[in-house]
PLY file of the C-alpha trace (Angstrom):
ply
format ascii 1.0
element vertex 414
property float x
property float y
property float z
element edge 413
property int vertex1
property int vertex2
end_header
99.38 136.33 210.51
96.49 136.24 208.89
98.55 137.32 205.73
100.92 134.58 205.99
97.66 131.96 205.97
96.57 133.74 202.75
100.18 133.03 201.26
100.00 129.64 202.36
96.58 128.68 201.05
97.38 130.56 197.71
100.46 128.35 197.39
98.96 125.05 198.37
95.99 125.81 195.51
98.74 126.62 193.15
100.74 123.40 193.66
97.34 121.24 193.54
96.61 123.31 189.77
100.17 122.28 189.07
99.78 118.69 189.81
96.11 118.63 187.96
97.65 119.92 184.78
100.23 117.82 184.68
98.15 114.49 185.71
95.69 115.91 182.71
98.81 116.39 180.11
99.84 112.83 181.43
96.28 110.78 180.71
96.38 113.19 177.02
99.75 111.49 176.57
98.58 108.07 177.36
95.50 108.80 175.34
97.81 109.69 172.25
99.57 106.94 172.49
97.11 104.76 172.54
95.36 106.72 169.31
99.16 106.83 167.58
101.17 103.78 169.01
104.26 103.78 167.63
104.26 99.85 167.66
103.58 98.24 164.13
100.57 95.92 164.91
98.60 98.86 164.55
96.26 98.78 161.61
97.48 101.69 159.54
100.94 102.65 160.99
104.72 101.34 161.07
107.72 101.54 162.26
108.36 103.94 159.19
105.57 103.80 156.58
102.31 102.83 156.83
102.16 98.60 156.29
101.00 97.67 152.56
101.94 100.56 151.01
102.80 100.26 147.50
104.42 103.38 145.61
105.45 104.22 142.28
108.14 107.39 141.51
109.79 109.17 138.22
111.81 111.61 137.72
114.27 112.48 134.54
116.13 110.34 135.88
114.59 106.84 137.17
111.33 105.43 137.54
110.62 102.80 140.60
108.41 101.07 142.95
108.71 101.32 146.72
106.89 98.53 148.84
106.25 98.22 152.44
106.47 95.23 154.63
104.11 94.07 157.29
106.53 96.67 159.56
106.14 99.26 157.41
109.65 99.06 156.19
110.89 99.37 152.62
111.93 95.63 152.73
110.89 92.08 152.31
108.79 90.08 154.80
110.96 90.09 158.37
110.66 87.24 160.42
112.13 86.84 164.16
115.50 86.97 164.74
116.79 83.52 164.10
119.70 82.00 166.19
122.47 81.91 163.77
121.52 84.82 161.35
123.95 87.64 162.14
120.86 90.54 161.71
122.16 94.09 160.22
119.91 97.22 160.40
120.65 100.09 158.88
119.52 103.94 159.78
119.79 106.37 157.53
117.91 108.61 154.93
117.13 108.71 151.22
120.39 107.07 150.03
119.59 103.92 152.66
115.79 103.81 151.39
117.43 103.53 147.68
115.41 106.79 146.15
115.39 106.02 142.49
115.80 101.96 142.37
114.36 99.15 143.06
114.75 97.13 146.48
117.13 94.73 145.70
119.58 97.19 144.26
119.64 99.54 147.91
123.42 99.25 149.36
122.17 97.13 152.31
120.70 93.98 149.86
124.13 94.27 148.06
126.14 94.09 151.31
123.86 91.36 152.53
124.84 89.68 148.84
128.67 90.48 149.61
128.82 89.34 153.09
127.00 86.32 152.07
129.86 85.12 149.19
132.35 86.03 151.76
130.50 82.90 153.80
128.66 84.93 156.29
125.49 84.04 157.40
123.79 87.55 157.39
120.60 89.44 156.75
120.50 93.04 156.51
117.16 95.20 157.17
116.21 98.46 155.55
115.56 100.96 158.09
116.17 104.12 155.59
113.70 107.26 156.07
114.02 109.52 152.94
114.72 113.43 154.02
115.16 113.13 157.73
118.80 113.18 159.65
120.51 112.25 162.74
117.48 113.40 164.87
115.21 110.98 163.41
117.66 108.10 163.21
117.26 108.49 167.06
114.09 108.15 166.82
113.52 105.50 164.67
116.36 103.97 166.71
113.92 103.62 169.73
111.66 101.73 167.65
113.65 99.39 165.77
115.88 98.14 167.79
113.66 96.51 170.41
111.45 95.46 167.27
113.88 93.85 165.24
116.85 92.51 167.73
119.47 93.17 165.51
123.27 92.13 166.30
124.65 95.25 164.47
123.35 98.14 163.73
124.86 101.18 160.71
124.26 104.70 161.37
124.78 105.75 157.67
125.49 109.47 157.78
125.36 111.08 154.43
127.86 113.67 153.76
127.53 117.20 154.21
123.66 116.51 154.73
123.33 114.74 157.79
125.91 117.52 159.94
123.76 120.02 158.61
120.33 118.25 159.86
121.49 117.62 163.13
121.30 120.83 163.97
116.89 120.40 163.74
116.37 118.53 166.92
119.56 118.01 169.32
119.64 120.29 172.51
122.59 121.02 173.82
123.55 121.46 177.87
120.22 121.98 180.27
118.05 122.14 177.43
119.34 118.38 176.85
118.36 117.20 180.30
114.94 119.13 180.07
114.29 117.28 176.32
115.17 114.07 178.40
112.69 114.52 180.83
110.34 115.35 178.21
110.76 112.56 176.47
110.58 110.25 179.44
107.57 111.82 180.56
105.65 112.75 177.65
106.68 109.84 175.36
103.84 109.78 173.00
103.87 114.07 172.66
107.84 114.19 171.55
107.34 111.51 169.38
104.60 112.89 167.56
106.34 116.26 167.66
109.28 115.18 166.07
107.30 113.67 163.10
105.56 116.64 162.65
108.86 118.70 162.39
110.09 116.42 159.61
107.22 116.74 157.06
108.65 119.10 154.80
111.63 116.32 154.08
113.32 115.73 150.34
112.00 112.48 149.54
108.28 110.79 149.12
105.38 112.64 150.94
103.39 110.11 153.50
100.08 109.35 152.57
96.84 111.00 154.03
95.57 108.96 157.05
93.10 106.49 156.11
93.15 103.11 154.60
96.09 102.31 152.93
96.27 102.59 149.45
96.92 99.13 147.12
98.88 101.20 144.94
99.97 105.56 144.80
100.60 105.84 141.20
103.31 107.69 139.42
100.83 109.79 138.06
99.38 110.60 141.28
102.84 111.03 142.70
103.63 113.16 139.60
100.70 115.53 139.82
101.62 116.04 144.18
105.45 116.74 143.19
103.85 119.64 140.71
101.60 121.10 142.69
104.40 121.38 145.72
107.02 123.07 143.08
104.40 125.15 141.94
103.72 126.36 145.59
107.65 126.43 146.29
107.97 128.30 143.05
105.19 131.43 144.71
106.75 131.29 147.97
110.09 132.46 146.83
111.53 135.76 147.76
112.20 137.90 144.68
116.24 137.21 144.94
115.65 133.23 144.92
113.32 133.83 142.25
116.37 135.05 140.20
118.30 132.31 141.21
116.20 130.00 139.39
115.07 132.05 136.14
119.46 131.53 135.89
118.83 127.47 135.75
118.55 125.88 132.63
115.50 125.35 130.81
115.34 121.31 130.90
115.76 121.69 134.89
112.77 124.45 135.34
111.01 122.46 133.18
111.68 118.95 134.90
111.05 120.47 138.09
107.38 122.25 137.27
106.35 119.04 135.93
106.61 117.36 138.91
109.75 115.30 137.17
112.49 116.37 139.87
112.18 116.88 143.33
110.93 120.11 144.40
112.55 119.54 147.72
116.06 119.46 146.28
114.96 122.67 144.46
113.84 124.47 147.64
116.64 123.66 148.88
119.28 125.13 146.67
117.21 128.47 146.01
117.21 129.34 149.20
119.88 127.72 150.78
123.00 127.54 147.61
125.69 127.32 150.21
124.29 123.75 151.56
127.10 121.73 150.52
129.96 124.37 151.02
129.68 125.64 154.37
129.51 122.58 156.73
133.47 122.28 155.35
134.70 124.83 157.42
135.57 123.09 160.75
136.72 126.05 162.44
133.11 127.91 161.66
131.49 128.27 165.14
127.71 126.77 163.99
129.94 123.71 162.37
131.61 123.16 165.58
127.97 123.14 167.45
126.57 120.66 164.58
129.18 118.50 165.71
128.06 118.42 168.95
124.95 117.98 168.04
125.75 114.72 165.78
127.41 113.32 168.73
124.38 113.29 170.94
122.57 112.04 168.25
124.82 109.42 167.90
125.08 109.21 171.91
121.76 108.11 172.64
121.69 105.49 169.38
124.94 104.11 171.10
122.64 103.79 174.43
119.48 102.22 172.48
121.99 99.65 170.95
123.58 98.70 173.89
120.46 97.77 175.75
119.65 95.87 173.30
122.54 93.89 172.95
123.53 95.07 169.50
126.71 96.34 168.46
126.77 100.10 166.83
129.08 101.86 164.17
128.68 104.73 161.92
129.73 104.90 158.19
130.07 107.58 155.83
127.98 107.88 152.63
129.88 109.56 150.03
128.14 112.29 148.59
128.18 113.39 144.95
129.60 116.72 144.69
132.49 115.55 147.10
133.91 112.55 145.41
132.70 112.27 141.86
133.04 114.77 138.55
130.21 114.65 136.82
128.19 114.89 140.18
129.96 118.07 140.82
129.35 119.06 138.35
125.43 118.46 138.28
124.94 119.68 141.82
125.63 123.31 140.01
123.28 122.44 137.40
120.12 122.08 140.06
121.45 125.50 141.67
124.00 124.79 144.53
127.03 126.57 145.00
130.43 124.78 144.68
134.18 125.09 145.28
137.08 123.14 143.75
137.91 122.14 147.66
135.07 119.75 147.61
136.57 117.09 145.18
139.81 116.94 147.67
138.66 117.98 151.01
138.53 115.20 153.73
136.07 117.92 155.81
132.95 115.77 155.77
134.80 113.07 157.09
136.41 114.88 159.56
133.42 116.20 161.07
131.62 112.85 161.11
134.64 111.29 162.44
134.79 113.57 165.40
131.31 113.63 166.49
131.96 109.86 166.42
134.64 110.31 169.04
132.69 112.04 171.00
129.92 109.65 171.09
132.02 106.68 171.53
131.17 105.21 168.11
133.69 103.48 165.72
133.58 105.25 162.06
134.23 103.86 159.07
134.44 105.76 155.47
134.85 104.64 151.40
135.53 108.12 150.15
138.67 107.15 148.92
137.50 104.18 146.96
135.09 106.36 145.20
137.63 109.16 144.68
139.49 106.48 142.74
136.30 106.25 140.62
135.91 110.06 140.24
135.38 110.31 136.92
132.92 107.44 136.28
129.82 109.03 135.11
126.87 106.27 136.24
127.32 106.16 139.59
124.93 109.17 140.86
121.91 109.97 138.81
122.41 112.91 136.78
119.83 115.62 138.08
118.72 114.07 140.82
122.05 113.01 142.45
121.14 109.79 144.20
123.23 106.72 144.19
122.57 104.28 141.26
122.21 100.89 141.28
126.05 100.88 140.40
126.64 103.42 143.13
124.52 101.58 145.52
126.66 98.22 144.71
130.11 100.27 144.94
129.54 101.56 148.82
128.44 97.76 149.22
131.22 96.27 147.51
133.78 98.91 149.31
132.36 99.01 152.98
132.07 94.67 152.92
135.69 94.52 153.67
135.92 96.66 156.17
133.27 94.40 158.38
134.24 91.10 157.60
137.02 90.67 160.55
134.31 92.09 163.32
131.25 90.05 161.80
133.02 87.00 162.04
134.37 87.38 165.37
131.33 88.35 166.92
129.56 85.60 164.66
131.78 83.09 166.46
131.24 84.36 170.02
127.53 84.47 169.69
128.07 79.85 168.41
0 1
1 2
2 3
3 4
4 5
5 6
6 7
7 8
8 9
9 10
10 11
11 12
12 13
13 14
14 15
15 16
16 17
17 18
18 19
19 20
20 21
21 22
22 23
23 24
24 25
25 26
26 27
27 28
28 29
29 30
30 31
31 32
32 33
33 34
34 35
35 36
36 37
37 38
38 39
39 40
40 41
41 42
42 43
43 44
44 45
45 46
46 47
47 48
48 49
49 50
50 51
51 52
52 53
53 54
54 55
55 56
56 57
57 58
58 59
59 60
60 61
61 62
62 63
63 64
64 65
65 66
66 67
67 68
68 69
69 70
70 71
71 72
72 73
73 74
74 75
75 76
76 77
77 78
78 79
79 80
80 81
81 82
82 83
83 84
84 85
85 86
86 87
87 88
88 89
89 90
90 91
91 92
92 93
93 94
94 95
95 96
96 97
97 98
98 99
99 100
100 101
101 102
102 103
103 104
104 105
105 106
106 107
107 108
108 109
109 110
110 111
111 112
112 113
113 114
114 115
115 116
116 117
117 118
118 119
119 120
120 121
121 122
122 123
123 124
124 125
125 126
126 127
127 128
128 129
129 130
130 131
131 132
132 133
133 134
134 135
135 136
136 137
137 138
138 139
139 140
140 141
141 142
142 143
143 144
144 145
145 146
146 147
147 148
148 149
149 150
150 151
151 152
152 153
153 154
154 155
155 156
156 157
157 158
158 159
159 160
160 161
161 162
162 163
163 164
164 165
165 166
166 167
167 168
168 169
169 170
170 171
171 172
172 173
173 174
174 175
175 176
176 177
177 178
178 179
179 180
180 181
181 182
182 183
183 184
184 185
185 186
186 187
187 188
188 189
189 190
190 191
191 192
192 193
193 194
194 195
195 196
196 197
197 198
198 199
199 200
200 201
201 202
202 203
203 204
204 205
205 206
206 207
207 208
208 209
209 210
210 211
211 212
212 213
213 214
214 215
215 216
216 217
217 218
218 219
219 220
220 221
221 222
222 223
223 224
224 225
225 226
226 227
227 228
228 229
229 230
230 231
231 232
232 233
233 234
234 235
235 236
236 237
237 238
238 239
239 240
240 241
241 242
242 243
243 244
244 245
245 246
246 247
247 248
248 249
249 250
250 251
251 252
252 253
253 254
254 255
255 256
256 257
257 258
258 259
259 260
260 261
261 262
262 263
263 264
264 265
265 266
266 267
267 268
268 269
269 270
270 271
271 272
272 273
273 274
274 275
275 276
276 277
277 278
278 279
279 280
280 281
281 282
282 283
283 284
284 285
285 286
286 287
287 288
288 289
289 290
290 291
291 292
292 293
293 294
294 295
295 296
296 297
297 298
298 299
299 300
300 301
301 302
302 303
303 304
304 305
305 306
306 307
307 308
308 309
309 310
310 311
311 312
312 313
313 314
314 315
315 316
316 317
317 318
318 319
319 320
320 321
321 322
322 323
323 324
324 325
325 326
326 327
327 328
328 329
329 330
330 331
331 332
332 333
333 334
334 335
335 336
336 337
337 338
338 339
339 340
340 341
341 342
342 343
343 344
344 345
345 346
346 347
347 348
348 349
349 350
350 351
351 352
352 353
353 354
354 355
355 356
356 357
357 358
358 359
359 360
360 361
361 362
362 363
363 364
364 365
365 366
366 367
367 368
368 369
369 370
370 371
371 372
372 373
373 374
374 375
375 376
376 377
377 378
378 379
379 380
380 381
381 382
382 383
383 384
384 385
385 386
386 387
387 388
388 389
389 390
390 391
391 392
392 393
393 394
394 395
395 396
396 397
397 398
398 399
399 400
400 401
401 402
402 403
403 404
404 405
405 406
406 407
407 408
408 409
409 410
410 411
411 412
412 413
């Protein structure tokens, strides 16, 4: 009897220590959140970058200034949504932020510009992330939506890149419903977890917190992009360290002078087979990316939809896949490559059916570049970022394909 007692009391004091940790971890969260709100009135943080930012880049290939709005977005001045004004935002990474040109010439102003001379009254906003995935698009989903109201909004999923990165953050079966529950409960902790799991990204390094800065310099930018190849350089095992003795001399030397991204470089030394092995659809760990895309995709579709906005994914053609000379540079910077990539319809495919699965309509222009696959100024050269002319040529080629469904919904909305 009196053993039972002793059972009981032990359990009782073990629940109450349960429910005292978990009321502490709940004020920490609330504390956090209050500390890091994710909301943009906050002095020094945005919905992406920090608000006022102004930031100068160079490489071999480009030289550009990246500003950011009151929002901390890479974009003009946003104002409310406006009866009207059909409102496009657009998710995606590096080649959605424009790495490498100037605002105006990013894909979304130039569809904006399109959709405009085709007598639509439309504004598009630049919700691009440099070196994050389908993970973070979720994310950032949860943020901008609600913030911004807009009537449609583009998952742009860059080839190859994106199925690969959504392998970071989506669980899969119970470990999905626990991540929902964590979410739900500890808001502030998962969002500040998922940041932190994204720092090491290709693309420009967030500033130090702290006041932000009039103007990051290209020097200064320079000098950080050095210092990180240098440190990537050490780091390398003594195989990948082979691998990149074999590049050529103007790429070692662009890339210890802080004059390529060291991210990219990283990258291909110790991962070559980045742009080759997500084309196997029959590859078990493709087949689980897939799944993972999807429930990326899933809960944008949900965020969207209780928001009122329409939702579609497109498909940003990637060099090595649709373009000669960019297959050919891809090589140069130290990635592997087959003669399947210029022909295979694989990273479409694989977009295409995560898109099923989420319930998503997909859209794609590979073919339209294909039929420009020997034009040479379309990707940069080392770098392999759209162009201003490869910017305006997804613009120009996805347009088109969202006239009918902007017009229509433009005309139910009057």
């Amino acid at each position: 009897m009196r053993r039972g007692k002793s059972w009981c009391i032990n359990a009782a004091l073990g629940v109450l220590s349960l429910a005292v940790a978990i009321g502490a971890t709940l004020s920490v969260d609330r504390m956090v959140g209050h500390v890091f709100s994710p909301m943009p009135s906050q002095v020094h943080e945005g919905l992406i970058f920090r608000p006022g930012t102004e930031r100068s880049f160079m490489s071999v290939d480009f030289r550009y200034t990246a500003r950011a709005n009151s929002l901390g977005l890479r974009e003009r001045e946003i104002a409310e949504a406006t009866p009207g004004v059909y409102r496009i935002a657009g998710l995606g990474d590096s080649f959605t932020y424009g790495w490498g040109v100037q605002q105006e010439a990013t894909w979304l102003r130039q569809l904006e510009i399109n959709l405009r001379q085709r007598g639509l009254n439309v504004e598009t906003v630049n919700c691009g992330d440099p070196g994050t995935g389908p993970p973070v698009y979720a994310g950032l989903a949860a943020k901008v939506i609600p913030a911004l109201k807009p009537d449609l909004v583009i998952v742009a999923l860059f080839q190859g890149d994106d199925l690969a990165s959504s392998r970071l953050r989506e669980p899969q079966g119970n470990e999905m419903w626990v991540a929902r529950q964590a979410r739900r409960t500890f808001p502030n902790f998962a969002r500040l977890v998922e940041k932190h799991l994204h720092m090491g990204h290709v693309g420009p390094a967030q500033p130090a917190p702290g006041p932000p800065p009039k103007l990051d310099s290209v020097e200064d930018n320079r000098r950080l992009a050095a210092k990180r190849a240098k440190a990537f350089l050490d780091a390398l095992t003594p195989e990948q360290r082979q691998r990149f003795d074999r590049l050529e001399d103007a790429v070692k030397t662009a890339y210890l002078n802080g004059e390529l991204n060291p991210y990219m470089i990283r990258l291909a030394m110790k991962f070559p087979a980045a742009y080759t092995f997500t084309l196997n659809l029959d590859d078990s760990r493709v087949k689980t990316l897939i799944q993972h895309l999807a429930g990326c995709l899933a809960r944008i579709k949900a965020l969207s939809e209780k928001e009122g906005a329409n939702v579609i994914a497109v498909s940003v053609p990637h060099g090595p896949y649709v373009n000669e000379h960019a297959f050919r540079n891809v090589r140069r910077v130290g990635f592997d490559t087959n003669a399947a990539m210029l022909t295979t319809e694989a990273p479409d495919t694989a977009f295409r059916l995560a898109c099923a699965q989420a319930g998503l309509p997909f859209f794609d222009v590979t073919r339209g570049f294909r039929e420009e696959r020997q034009q040479p100024g379309l990707y940069f050269e080392l770098d392999g970022h759209f162009t201003a002319a490869g910017h305006k040529l997804f613009a120009d080629l996805l347009a088109p394909l969202l006239v009918d469904s902007i017009r229509a919904a433009a005309q139910e909305g009057s």
